[in-house]
C-alpha positions in Angstrom: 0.0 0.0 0.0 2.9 2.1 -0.1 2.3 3.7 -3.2 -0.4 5.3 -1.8 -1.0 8.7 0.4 -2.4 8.5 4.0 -5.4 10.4 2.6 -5.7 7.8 -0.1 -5.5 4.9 2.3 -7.9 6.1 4.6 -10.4 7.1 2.0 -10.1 3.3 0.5 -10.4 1.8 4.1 -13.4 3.9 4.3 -14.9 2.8 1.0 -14.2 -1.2 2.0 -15.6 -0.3 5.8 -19.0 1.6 4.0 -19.5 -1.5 1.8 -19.6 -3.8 4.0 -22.7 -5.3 6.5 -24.0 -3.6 9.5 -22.7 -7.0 11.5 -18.9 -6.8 10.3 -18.8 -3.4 10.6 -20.1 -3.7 14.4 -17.6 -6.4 14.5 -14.7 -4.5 13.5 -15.4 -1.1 15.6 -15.7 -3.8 18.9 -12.0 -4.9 17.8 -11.3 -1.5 16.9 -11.4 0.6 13.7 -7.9 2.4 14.1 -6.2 -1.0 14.5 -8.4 -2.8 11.8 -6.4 -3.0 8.4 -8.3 -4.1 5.2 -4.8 -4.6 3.2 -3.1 -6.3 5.4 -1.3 -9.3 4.3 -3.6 -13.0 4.7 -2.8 -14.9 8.0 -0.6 -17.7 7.6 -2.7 -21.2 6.3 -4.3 -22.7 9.4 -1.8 -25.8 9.6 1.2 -23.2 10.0 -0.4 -20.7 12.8 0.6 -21.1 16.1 -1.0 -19.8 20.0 1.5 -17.9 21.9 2.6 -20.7 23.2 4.5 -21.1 19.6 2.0 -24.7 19.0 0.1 -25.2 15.8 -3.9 -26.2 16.5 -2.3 -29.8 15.3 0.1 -30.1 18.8 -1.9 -28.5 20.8 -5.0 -30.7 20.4 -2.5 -33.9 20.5 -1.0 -32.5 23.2 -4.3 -32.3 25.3 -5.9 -35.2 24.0 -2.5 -37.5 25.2 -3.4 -35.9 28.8 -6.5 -37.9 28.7 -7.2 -41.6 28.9 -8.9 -42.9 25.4 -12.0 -43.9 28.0 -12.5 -40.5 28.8 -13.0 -38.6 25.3 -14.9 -39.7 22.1 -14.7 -38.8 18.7 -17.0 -35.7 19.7 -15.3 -34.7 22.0 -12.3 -34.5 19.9 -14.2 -32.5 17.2 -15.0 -30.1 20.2 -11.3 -29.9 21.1 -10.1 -29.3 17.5 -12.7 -26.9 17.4 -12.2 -24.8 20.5 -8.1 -24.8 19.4 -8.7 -23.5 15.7 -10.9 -20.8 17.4 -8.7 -20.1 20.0 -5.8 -19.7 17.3 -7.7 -17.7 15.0 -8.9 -15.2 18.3 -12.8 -15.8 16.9 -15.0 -14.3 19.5 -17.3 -17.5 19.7 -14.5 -19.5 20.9 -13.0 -17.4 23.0 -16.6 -16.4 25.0 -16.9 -19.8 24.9 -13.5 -20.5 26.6 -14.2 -17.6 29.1 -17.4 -19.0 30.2 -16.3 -22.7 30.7 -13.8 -20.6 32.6 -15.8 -18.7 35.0 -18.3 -21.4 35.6 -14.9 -23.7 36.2 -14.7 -21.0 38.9 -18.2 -21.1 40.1 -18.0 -24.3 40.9 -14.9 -24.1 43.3 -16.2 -21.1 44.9 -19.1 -23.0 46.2 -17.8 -26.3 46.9 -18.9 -28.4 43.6 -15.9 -29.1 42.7 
């Protein structure tokens, strides 16, 4: 985009942000517009981006699936692991609330002596 002004940028951001749906837009002024960049280069295929702890969704999901005993998960419940870590990785807002809730209510639970 170098080739480009600042005013020239901004006014094509503006164009792509005005043509877009009332949902992405809302979703894009949550994550911020300043910060949102229509150019930007594609993220990396999905089999090559890693979690900050530097682990593709491939290790991580072996990873916690080899914590488990093969009694204690199906193949459901591996879907919903593979699931949760490509969310997690790609910071999609489903998995994430998802995460956060499982989270809390993991905390519930302690707090009033269910666990």
């Amino acid at each position: 985009m170098s080739e480009f002004s600042v005013e020239e940028v901004e006014q094509r951001k503006k164009a792509v942000f005005d043509a877009m749906s009332p949902r992405r837009q809302k979703h894009i002024l949550k994550k911020g517009y300043d910060k949102w960049d229509p150019f930007e280069e594609p993220k990396d295929p999905i089999d090559i981006r890693k979690d900050q702890t530097k682990r593709t969704t491939q290790e991580l999901v072996r990873e916690f699936l080899q914590s488990r005993s093969s009694e204690e998960y199906s193949n459901a419940y591996g879907r919903g692991v593979l699931e949760m870590a490509i969310g997690i990785i790609n910071d999609d807002d489903r998995f994430i609330g998802m995460y956060q809730f499982a989270h809390w209510h993991q905390e519930l639970l302690k707090k009033e002596g269910y666990d």
